[in-house]
Structures are given as structure tokens and as C-alpha cells.
N, C-alpha and C positions, 0 to 999 in steps of 0.2 A: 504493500500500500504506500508507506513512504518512498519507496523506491518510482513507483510509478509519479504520486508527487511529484519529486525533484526533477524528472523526465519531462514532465508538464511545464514545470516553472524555466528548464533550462532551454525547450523551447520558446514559450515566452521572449524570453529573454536575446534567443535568437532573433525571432520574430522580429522584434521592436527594436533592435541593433540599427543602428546609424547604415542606409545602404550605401554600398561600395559605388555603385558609378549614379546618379544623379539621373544620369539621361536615360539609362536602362530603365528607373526604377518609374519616370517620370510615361517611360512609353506602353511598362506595363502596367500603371495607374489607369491610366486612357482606356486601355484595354478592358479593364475590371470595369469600368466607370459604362463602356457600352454592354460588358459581357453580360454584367450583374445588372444594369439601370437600365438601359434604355431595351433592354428587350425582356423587359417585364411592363411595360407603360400597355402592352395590347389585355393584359390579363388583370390589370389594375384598374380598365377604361370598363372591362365586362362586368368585373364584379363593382364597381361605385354605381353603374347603372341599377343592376337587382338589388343590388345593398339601400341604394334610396329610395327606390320604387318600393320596395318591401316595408322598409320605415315609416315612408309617409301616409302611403295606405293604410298600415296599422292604427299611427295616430289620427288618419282621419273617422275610421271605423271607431276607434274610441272614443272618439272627442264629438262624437253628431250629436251635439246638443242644443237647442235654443239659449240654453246658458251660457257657453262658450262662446266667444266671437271668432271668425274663421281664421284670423289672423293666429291664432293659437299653433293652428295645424303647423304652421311655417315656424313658429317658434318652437316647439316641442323635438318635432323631425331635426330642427340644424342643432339641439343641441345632444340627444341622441346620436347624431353624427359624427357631430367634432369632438364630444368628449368619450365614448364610448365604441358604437360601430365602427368608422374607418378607422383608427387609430388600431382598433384589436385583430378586427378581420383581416384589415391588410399586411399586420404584420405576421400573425399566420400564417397564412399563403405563402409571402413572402418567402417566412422560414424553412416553410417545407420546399419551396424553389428551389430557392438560393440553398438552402439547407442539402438537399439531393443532388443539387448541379454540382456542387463543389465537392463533395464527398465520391460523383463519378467520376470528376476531372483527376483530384489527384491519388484516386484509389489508380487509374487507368496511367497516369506518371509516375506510380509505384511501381505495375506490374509490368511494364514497358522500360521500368528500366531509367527512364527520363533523368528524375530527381538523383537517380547517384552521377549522372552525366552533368549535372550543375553542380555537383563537388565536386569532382573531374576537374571542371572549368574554373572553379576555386570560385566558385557563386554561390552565396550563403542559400539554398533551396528555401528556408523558413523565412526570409527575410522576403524574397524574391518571389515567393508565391503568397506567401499568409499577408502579408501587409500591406497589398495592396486589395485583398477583397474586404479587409476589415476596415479600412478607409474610404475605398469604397462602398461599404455598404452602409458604414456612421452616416455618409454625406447623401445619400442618394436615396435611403429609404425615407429619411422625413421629408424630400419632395415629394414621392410617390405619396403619402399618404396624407398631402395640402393637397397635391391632383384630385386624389379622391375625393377627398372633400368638397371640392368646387365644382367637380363633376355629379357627385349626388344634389349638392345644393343648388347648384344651377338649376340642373333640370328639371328634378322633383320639390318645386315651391306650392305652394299654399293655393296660387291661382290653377298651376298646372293641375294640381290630383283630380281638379272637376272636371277635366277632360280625359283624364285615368280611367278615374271611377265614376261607372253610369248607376246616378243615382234614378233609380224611377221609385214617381212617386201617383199617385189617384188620391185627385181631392173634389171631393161630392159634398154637395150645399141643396137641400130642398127642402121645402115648405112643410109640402106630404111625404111621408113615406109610407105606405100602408103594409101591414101583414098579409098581405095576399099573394097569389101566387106569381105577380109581376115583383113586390118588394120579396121574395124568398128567392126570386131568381139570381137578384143585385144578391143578397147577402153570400148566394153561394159563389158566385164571383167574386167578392170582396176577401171571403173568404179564402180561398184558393190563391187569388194574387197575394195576398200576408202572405202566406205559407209561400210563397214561391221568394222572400222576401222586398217585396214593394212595398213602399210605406203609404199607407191606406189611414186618409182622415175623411170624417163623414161630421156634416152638421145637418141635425134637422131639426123643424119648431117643434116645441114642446106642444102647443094647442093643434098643428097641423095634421101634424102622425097619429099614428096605431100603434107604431113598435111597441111591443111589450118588455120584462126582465129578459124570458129564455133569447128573446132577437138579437136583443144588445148584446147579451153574454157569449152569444156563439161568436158574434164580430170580437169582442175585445182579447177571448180565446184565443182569437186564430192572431192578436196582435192590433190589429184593427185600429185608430182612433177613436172614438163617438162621442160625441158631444149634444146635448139638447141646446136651445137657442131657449134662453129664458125661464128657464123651468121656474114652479114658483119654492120660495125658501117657507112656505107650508101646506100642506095637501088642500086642495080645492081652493085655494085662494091664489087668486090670481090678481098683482097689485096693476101690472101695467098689458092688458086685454088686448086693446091697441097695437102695444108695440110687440108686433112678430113679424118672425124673418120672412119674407116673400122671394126670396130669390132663387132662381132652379140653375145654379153652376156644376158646370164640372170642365174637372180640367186634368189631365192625361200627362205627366213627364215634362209638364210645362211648356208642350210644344201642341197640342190639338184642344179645344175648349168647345164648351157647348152651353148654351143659354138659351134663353124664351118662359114658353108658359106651361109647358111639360111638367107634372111632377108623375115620381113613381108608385104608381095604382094602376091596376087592375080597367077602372071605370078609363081611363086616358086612352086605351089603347080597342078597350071593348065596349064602350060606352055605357049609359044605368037604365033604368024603368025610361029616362026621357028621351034618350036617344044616342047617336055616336058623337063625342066630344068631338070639337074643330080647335086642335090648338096647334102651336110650332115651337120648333126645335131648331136652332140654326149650330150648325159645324162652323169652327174658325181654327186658322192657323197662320204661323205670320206672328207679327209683334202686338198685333190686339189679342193674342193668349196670354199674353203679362196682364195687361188691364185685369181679364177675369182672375188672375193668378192672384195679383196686388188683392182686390175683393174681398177673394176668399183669406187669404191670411190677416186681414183686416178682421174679418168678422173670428176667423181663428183667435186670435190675440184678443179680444172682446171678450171669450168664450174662455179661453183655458190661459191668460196673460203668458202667453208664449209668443214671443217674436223668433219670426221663422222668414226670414229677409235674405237666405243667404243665396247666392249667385246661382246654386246647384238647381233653384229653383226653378230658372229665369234662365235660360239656356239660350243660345245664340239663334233667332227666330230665322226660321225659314224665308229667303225672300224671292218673291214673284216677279219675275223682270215683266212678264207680259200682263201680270196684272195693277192696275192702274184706282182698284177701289178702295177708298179712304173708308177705314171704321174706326171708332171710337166708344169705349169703354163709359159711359156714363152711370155711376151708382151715387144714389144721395137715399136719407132716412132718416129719421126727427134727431138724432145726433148731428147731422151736419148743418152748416149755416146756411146758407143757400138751397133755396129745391133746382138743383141740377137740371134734373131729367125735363123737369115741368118747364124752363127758361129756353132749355134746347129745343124741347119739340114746340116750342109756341115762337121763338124764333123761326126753326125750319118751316110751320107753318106760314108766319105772315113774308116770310122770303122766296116763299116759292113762283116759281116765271110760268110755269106749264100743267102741272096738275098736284092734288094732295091723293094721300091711297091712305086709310085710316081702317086698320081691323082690330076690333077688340071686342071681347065678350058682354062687356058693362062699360055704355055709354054714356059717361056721368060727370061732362067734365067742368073745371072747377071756372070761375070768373075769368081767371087768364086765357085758358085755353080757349073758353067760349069767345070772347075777346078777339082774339089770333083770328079762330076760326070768320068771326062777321067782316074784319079785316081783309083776310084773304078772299069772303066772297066778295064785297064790294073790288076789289082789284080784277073780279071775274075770271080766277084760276076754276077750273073743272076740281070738284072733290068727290072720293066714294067711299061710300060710308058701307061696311061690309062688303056684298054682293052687289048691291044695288047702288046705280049711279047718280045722283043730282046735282045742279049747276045752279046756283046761288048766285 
């Protein structure tokens, strides 16, 4: 045991001996500096790629909170990074490289004879082979593993991982929801998509619906959302009667939305004792699926005080070169200050050059509108009201 010691130390010592010629020593530093550095940069460039894409992902998978701001993701990942990941991983790898490479070269100058041919030549072999990979490798593995670093960090930032990871998400908003066999149809789909992991939130009015416990309880099982709009804070009492949600959204990965006067029942689709219901559903896509997007996380955040704002939402909208038609997102509701809806369409009414087209269930409209409406007839624009046509 001490014998092997001293053998160790008197290498050492070989080793690290002042070398004999300068320029010898200086061309197989070079050497070392490519053999060992620069042909390890292709397997340092592969592994910072997975190494950060593995990191960030993780931390973004953990960190999906409303309570979290997204900027977290980019802080969590760089420092996982810098102080932990590439510093360990790559020296790892490294060691088993460099570690293997070297242990072949000069097992392979041992058995070839080589190394006693550099005592021959009165060239210290410890001085002339060991001292320039261990200088070499002092100096060249902490660049390798700032490369990594900037290479994980670069590419996988905070804004990048939402184009990594496809977040899909279904968010449904309606009035009715009924237990019947049109509302059991949605749950078994809503169902199914949790389970498949899509993040699935549902609002509906408290006075509108049917859902019962066992309805809710299968959705929140499978993951689900659900939320009521208003319930009352005591059975049968109901302080604010008035104010319920009326709104039929949905909206699909942030990128396909759907609105109108649709809700989900049975009677919508099959009509009741009076007859078959005449309502619409209109399909959108394009950057007026934000508008409905914004909406619903509006009334989300009302409902369960979660803000859910973040970009994964709001995805990069589809755009239509050949199409040319302007839509706009209009929601207002005794919270907001202004009646929106009611200023725009009583504008577009008394604006119009050529004709009005007017369909709704319940014709009941208020001062303004009626207003708009005597306005636009005296200008003698054509108006129809339903099916039927008349000219005021």
C-alpha cells in the first residue's frame, strides 16, 4: 500500500516537473486543448438541448398555477441549470469521455511500446503526456459547461416552453345546462377529455341549470372545473334574481370559439309541447377567439378569484389572408359602466346606408334602441324584423 503511494506521489511529481523543451510541450498542449475540448463541444451541444428541455418542462408542469406568475418558469429552470444540472451532468459525461479516451490512448502507448520510446529519447513520458491533459482539461471543461449553460438557457426560456408544451384546454360558459340526454352527452365528453389530460372548466347559472350533486361529481372526478354563477350563500334565497349569467361560450385551445343563443338541453335541439326552437350558434376563429377567451376568464376570476391571463391561453391566432370580415367581441353586464352591447347595436343601427336584419326571440326593446330604430326608419333604410319584411 505505501509502496504503491510513493509510486503515485513520484509520478506526481514527475508529472508536474518543469518541461524540458517549451515548444514541445506548448504543441502538445494544443493538441490536448483540440483532442480533449473541442471534440467534445458536439456531445455537450446534444445533451444542454435535452438537459433544458427536460428542466423546463418539468418546472413548467409544476409550477401551472394561477398563483404563480409565468415568469417563475424562466426563473426556477436557469437556476436549476446553473447551479445544479449542467455543472453535474456535464461533468459526468465529461469524465466518462475524457475519462475512457485517455485510459485507451495511453493503455494503447503502453502496449505498443510508445512510452518507453520517450525514455529512449530522454522525454520525461509523465511530464509529456499527463500535463498537458490535466491543463487541458482545468481550462476547457469550465467553458464547456458556461456553453451549456447558455445553450439550455437560450433556448428553453419561459416564453419558448409554450410553444414546447401544447397546452389544450375547453372552456364552456352556459346559462342552461340541463340533465338530459343532450347535457349527459357534454359530461361524457368533458369527461373523457380530463382523462385524456385537457384542462376542462365549465360555468353555469345557478337558477339556469338542472345539474344535480351525482352530475357535478362525475365532472370534478374525472378533474373537470365546475363552477355555478351565483349560487345563493342560503338555500332558497336568492338575494340578486336579476343578476344571472346569460352567456353561451365556448372556447376550444384558444384557437376555435363558439357563441349565440344555444344553450345545452334537450328542448334546443328537439324542441317542447310548442314546437322546434329557432336559435344560432356561430363558429369563430382568428383573433376574435381571444375576445371570447378574455370573457370567459373574466367571469372565471368573478367565480373562483383565479386569474388565468397567461399566454398558453391566447395562442398565436390563425390568420385569413383572403378573408376581409371584421368581428368584435362585445360583453357588458350591470358590473360594467357603460351598456356596451346596447350603444353598439343602436349605433350600427342609426348608421346603417342599405338595410337593418334584426332576429330575436323577444322583441322588447328598450328607449335607445326604439330611438335608433324611428331614426333609421325616417332615413328610409329597408328593416326585417324576423321573417317578415317592413319599410318604415
Amino acid at each position: 500500500m505505501l509502496r504503491k503511494l510513493g509510486d503515485y506521489l513520484i509520478l506526481m511529481y514527475q508529472a508536474f516537473s518543469k518541461p524540458d523543451k517549451a515548444l514541445v510541450f506548448r504543441k502538445r498542449l494544443l493538441h490536448e486543448f483540440y483532442n480533449l475540448g473541442f471534440t467534445s463541444i458536439s456531445i455537450v451541444l446534444i445533451l444542454s438541448v435535452f438537459v433544458g428541455a427536460v428542466a423546463t418542462i418539468l418546472v413548467a408542469y409544476n409550477t401551472d398555477s394561477p398563483l404563480l406568475p409565468e415568469k417563475l418558469i424562466g426563473f426556477s429552470a436557469r437556476q436549476m441549470i446553473v447551479l445544479e444540472f449542467s455543472p453535474t451532468i456535464i461533468s459526468l459525461i465529461l469524465a466518462g469521455k475524457l475519462g475512457s479516451q485517455i485510459a485507451s490512448e495511453l493503455g494503447t502507448m503502453r502496449v505498443t511500446q510508445q512510452i518507453d520510446a520517450l525514455k529512449v529519447m530522454g522525454i520525461n513520458p509523465a511530464n509529456y503526456l499527463i500535463l498537458p491533459k490535466i491543463i487541458s482539461g482545468l481550462l476547457f471543461i469550465p467553458v464547456l459547461i458556461v456553453f451549456s449553460i447558455v445553450i439550455e438557457i437560450q433556448n428553453f426560456s419561459a416564453q419558448s416552453i409554450n410553444r414546447i408544451i401544447v397546452f389544450h384546454s375547453i372552456h364552456i360558459e352556459f346559462y342552461i345546462i340541463s340533465n338530459d340526454s343532450t347535457g349527459n352527452r357534454l359530461r361524457e365528453i368533458l369527461v373523457r377529455k380530463a382523462k385524456e389530460g385537457v384542462r376542462v372548466r365549465v360555468i353555469y347559472d345557478y337558477w339556469g341549470s338542472t345539474i344535480d350533486k351525482k352530475y357535478r361529481k362525475s365532472l370534478k372526478d374525472a378533474g373537470v372545473r365546475v363552477h355555478s354563477f351565483f349560487p345563493p350563500k342560503f338555500p332558497f334565497i336568492l338575494r340578486h334574481v336579476n343578476y344571472r349569467n346569460h352567456r353561451k361560450i365556448v372556447v376550444i385551445d384558444g384557437k376555435v370559439g363558439y357563441t349565440g343563443g344555444v344553450n345545452i338541453a334537450d328542448r334546443y335541439l328537439l324542441g317542447n309541447n310548442f314546437g322546434l326552437w329557432r336559435d344560432t350558434m356561430a363558429r369563430f376563429e382568428g383573433s376574435v377567439v381571444h375576445g371570447l377567451q378574455e370573457t370567459f376568464l373574466g367571469d372565471w376570476y368573478f367565480i373562483d378569484h383565479m386569474k388565468h391571463q397567461k399566454p398558453r391561453y391566447f395562442p398565436e391566432p390563425v390568420v385569413f389572408n383572403e378573408c376581409r370580415n371584421f368581428v368584435q367581441i362585445a360583453d357588458c353586464g350591470p358590473d360594467t359602466q357603460y351598456k356596451t352591447i346596447l350603444q353598439g347595436v343602436s349605433f350600427l343601427i342609426t348608421t346603417a346606408q342599405k338595410y337593418v336584419y334584426i332576429q330575436t326571440p323577444y322583441f322588447m326593446p328598450p328607449v335607445e334602441l326604439e330611438n335608433a330604430l324611428k331614426i333609421s326608419a325616417l332615413r328610409k333604410v329597408g328593416r326585417n324584423y324576423c321573417n317578415k319584411r317592413y319599410y318604415l
